[in-house]
TORTI-691787 format. One line per 10 residues: their letters; for each residue x, y, z of C-alpha. Coordinates in nm, 2 decimals. Example, Ala and Ser with C-alpha at 12.3 -4.5 7.8 and 13.67 -1.06 7.14 Angstrom:
2
as> 1.23,-0.45,0.78  1.37,-0.11,0.71
end
This chain:
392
xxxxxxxxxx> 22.38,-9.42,14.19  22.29,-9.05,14.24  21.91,-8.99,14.23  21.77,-8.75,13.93  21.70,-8.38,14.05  21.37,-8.25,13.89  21.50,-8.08,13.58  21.37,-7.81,13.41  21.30,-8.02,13.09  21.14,-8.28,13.35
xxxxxxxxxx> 20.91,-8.02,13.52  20.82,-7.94,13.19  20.71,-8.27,13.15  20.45,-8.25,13.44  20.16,-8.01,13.52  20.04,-7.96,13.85  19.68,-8.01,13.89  19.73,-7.76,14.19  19.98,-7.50,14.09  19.85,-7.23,14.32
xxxxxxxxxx> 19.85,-7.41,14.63  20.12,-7.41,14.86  20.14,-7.51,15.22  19.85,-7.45,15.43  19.82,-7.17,15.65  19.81,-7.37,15.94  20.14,-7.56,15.90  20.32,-7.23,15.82  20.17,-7.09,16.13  20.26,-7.33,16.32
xxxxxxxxxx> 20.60,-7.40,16.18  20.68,-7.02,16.28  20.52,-7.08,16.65  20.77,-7.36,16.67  21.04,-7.16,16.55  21.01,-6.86,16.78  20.88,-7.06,17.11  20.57,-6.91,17.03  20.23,-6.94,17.21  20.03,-7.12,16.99
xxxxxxxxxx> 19.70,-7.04,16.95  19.69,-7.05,16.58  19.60,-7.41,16.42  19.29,-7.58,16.57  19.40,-7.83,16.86  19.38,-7.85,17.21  19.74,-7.89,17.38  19.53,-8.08,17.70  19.46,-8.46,17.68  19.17,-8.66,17.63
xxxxxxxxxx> 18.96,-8.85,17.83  19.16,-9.04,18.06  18.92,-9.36,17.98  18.93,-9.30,17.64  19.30,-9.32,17.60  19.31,-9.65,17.78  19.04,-9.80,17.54  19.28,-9.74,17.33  19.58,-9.87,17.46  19.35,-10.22,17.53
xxxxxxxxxx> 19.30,-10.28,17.21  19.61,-10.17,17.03  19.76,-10.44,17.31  19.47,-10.67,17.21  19.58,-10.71,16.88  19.33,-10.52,16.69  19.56,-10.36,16.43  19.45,-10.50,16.14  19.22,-10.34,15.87  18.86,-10.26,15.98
xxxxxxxxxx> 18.56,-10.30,15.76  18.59,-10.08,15.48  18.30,-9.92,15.62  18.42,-9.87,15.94  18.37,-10.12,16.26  18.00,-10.18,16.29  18.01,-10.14,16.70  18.15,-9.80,16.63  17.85,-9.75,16.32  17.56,-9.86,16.59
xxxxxxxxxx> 17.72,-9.63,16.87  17.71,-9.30,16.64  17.35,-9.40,16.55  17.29,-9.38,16.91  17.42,-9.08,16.94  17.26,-8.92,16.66  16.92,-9.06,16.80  17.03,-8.89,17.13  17.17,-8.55,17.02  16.93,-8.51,16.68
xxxxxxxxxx> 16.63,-8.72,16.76  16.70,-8.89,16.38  16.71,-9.28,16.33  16.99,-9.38,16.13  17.08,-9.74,15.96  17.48,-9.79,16.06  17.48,-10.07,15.78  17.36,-9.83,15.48  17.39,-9.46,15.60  17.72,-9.41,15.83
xxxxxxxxxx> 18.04,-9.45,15.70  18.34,-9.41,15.91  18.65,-9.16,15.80  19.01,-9.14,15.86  18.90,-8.71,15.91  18.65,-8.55,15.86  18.88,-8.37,15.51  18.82,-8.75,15.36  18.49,-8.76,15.40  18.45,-8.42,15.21
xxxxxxxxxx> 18.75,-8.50,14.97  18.50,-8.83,14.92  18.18,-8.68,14.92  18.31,-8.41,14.65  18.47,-8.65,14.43  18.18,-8.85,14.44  17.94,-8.59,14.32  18.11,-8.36,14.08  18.20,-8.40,13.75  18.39,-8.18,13.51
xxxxxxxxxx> 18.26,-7.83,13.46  18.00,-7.88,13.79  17.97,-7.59,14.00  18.00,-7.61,14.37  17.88,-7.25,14.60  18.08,-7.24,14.87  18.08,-6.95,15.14  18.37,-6.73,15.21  18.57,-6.74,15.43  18.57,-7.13,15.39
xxxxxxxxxx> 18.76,-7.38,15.50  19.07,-7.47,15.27  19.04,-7.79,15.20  18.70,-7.72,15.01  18.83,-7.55,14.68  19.09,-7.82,14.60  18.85,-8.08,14.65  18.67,-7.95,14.38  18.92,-7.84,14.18  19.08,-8.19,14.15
xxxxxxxxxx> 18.69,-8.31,14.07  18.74,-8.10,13.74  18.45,-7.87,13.92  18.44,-7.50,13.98  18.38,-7.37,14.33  18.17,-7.06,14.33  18.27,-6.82,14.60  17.96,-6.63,14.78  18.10,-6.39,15.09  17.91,-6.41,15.38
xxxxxxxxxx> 17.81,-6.09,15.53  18.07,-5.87,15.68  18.15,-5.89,16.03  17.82,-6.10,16.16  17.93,-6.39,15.89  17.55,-6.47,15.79  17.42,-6.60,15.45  17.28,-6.36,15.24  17.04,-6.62,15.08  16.91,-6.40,14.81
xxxxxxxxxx> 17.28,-6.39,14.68  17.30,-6.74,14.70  17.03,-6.76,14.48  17.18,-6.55,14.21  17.49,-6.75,14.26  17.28,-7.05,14.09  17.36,-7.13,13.72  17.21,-7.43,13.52  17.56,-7.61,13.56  17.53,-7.61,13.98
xxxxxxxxxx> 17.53,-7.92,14.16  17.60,-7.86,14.50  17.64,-7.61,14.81  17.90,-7.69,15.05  17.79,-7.54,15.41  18.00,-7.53,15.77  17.81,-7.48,16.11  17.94,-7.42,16.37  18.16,-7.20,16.12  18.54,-7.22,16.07
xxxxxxxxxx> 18.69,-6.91,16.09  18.41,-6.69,16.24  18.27,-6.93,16.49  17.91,-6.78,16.36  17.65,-7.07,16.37  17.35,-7.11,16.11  17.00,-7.09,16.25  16.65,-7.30,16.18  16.55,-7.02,15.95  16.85,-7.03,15.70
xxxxxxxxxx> 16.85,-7.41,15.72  16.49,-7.40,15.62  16.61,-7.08,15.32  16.86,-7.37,15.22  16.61,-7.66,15.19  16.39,-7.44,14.98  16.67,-7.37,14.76  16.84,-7.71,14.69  16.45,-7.84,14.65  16.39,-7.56,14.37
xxxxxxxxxx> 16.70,-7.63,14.16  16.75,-8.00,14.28  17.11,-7.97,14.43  17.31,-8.19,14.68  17.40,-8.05,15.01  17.82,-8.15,15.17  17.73,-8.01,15.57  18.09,-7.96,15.76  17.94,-7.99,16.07  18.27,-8.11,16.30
xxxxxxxxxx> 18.25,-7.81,16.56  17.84,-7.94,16.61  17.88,-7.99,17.00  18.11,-7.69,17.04  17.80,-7.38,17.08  17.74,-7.18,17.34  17.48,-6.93,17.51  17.22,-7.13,17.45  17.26,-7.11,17.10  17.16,-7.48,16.91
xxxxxxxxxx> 17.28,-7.63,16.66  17.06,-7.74,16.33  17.21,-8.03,16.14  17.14,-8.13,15.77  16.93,-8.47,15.93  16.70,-8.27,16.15  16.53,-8.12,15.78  16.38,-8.39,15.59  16.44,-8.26,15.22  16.79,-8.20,15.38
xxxxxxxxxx> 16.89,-8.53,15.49  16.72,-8.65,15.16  17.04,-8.45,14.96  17.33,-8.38,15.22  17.62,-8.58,15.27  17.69,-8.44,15.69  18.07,-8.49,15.83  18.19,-8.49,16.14  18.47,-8.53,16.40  18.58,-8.75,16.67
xxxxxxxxxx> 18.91,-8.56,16.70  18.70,-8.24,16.75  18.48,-8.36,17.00  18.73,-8.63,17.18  19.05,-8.38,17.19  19.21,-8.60,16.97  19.30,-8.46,16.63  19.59,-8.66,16.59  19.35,-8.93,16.53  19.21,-8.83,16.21
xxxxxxxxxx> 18.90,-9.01,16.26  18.57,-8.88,16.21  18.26,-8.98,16.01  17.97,-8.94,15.76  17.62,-8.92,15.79  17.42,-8.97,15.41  17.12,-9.15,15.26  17.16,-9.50,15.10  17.21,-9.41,14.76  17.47,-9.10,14.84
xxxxxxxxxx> 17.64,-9.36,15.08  17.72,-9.60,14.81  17.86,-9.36,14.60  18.06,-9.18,14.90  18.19,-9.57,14.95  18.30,-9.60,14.58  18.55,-9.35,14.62  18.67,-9.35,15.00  18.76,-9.77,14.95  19.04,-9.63,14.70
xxxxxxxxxx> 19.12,-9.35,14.92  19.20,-9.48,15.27  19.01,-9.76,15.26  19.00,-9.74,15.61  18.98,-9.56,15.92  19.24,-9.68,16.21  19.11,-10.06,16.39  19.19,-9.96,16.77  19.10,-9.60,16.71  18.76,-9.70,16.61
xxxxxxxxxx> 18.73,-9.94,16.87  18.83,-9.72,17.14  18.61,-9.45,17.04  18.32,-9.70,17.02  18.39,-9.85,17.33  18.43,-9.47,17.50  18.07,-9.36,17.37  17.93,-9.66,17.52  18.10,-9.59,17.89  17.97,-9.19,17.87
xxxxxxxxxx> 17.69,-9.16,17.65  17.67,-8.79,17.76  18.01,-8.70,17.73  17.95,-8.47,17.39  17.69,-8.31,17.63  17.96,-8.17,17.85  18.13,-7.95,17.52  17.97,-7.69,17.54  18.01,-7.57,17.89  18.36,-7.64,17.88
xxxxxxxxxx> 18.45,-7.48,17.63  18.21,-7.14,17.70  18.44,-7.15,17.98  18.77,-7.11,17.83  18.60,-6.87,17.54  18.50,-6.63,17.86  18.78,-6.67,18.01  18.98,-6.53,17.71  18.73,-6.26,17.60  18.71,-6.13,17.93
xxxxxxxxxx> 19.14,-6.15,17.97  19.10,-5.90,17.66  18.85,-5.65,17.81  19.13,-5.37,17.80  19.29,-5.45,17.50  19.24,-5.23,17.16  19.10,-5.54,17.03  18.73,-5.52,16.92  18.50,-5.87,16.89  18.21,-6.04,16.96
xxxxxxxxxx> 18.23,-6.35,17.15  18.23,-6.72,16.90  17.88,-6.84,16.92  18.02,-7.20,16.81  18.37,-7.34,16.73  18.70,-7.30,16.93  18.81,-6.98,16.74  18.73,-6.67,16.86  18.79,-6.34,16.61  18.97,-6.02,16.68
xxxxxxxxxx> 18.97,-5.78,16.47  19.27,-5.55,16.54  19.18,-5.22,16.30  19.22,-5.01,16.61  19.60,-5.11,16.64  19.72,-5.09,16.28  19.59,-5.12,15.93  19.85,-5.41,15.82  19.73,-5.72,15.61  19.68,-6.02,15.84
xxxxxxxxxx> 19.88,-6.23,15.73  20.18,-6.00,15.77  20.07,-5.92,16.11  20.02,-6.29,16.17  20.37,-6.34,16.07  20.52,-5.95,16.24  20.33,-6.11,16.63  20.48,-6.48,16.62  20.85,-6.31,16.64  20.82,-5.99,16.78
xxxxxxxxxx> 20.52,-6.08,17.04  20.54,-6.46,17.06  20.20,-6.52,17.03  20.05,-6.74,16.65  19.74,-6.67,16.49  19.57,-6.72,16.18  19.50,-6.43,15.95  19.15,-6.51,15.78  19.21,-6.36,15.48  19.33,-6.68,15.35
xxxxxxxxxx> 19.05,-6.81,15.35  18.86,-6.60,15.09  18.86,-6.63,14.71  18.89,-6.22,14.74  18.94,-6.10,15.07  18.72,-5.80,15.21  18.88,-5.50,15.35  18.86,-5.66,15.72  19.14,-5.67,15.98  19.07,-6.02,16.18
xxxxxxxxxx> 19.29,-6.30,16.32  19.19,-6.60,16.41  19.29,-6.74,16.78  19.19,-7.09,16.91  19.12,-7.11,17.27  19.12,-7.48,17.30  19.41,-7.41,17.53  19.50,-7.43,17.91  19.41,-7.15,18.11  19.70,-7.02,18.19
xxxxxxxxxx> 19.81,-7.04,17.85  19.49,-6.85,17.76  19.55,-6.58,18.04  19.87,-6.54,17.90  19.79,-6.50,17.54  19.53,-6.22,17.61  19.82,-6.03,17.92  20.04,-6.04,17.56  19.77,-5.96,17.29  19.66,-5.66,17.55
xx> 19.97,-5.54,17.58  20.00,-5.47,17.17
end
């Protein structure tokens, strides 16, 4: 029996919830790197391993038998270790019974967070350029994501804006530090601008904050649990794939108050349901071998972002170096005037090498001229990426 096409009287029939949204940038850019044997520093992952030990936690338990479904709310071993860590790293006490919940991704736990929260003609401020799974989320919560630009080329919150941005109908700000694209990283002081803010009009806080152990020169980084109003209002995500080098994983978690935890739980049980057993297992039993192995991130990777800033010293490239993140930003309006994501496309063929053009992620894109490169790479991969961007 031949299967239906999708005819036009059938597509009539059905109305995308989505209909401007494609595939991501990411996939496309990485499809294309594919394609044209391209170096590929365009989507976010590191092309080197993880942690040897980790890997064989891993392969215990999947050998173990520990493939069934995990507690909803994620294995409780795993829960009590990120406590530790967050006691550690933050100096906050969490309960791993009522406030962490475990995520297949860190995108769930926002996709979760969101859908628990907003209701039909709610209004979410987010800051461009933002990640793109943010306006979706929303949108498919029947809410409306207000877009407030960050300021050009240093990528800081102009708070008074944000302020203006409030309506009556407001009911959360969405925030992301260490930021994806620009790598800038939120200080104590706008923290402290945001508390005020959220305590005035009585908003919830969703703080992306998957890059947190990824900053560099010194720089720290201010979580959403550190400010007590904060914590009292935020659901905070983040990432084991992020800090572990294992993406793939898709396994990550969230940090929120009792009360914002049930309702997170509501929604991510019909969801996933679960995070991956031996995943979680492995990951627990890893953070209880090297308690200080998040410590390590930062050095690491200030490493590999020097090393690829200073490959580029003689290119026509300007840019400052990432303060946080993997990404570091070039902006190229010394070479040629062309939208990025032309470029983006023009360089995988003709040069080889796969970006991200930024501009995609903005509601209205500025008159910039960045790409995006990740430098969670291999060194000589890195050395040869900037020997082919200095070339241009």
């Amino acid at each position: 029996m031949d299967v239906p096409c999708l005819t036009q009287s059938m597509a009539a029939m059905f109305k995308s919830k989505l209909p401007h949204i494609g595939t991501t940038i990411f996939t496309r850019m990485s499809t294309l790197a594919l394609e044209h044997k391209a170096l590929n520093l365009s989507q976010g992952f590191p092309d080197f391993d993880a942690p040897e030990a980790l890997l064989e936690a891993m392969t215990r338990h999947v050998r173990a038998g520990h493939n069934q479904y995990a507690p909803m709310a994620g294995v409780i071993h795993l829960r009590e270790q990120i406590a530790t860590q967050i006691l550690l790293h933050r100096g906050i006490n969490c309960d791993p019974d009522s406030e962490i919940t475990v995520v297949p991704g860190a995108t769930e736990g926002i996709f979760c967070a969101v859908t628990a929260c907003i209701c039909p003609g709610d209004e979410v401020i987010v800051f461009d350029p933002c990640y793109d799974s943010y306006g979706p989320a929303i949108e498919l919560a029947g809410g409306k994501a207000v877009h407030v630009p960050l300021n050009a080329h240093s990528f800081s919150v102009n708070w008074e804006r944000v302020s203006a941005a409030i309506t009556p109908r407001t009911r959360l700000i969405m925030i992301n530090s260490p930021h994806n694209p620009s790598g800038a990283v939120l200080s104590r002081e706008d923290l402290l601008q945001l508390q005020d803010i959220v305590e005035l009009h009585d908003l919830l806080v969703i703080s992306d904050e998957v890059y947190e152990h990824l900053i560099f020169d010194g720089a720290q980084h201010h979580s959403v649990l550190q400010f007590v109003e904060l914590r009292r209002r935020s659901f905070a995500l983040f990432s084991f794939g992020k800090t572990f080098s294992v993406t793939g994983w898709k396994t990550g978690y969230c940090v929120a108050p009792a009360a914002l935890t049930t309702e997170l739980r509501k929604v991510h049980q019909f969801v996933c349901f679960v995070a991956v057993t031996p995943v979680q297992m492995a990951v627990a039993d890893f953070m209880e071998m090297v308690p200080d192995y998040a410590a390590s991130l930062s050095n690491f990777y200030q490493a590999k972002r020097d090393l690829f800033c200073d490959a580029l010293q003689d290119s026509r490239f300007k840019f400052r170096p990432s303060v946080g993140t993997y990404f570091q930003l070039l902006d190229y309006s010394a070479i040629t005037q062309e939208r990025d994501t032309q470029l983006a496309e023009d360089w995988t063929h003709q040069h080889g090498i796969a970006s991200i053009p930024i501009s995609v992620f903005y509601e209205e894109s500025p008159d910039q001229h960045y790409l995006r490169f990740c430098f969670a790479k291999n060194d000589d991969v890195l050395l040869s990426a900037a020997e082919t961007l200095c070339a241009i």
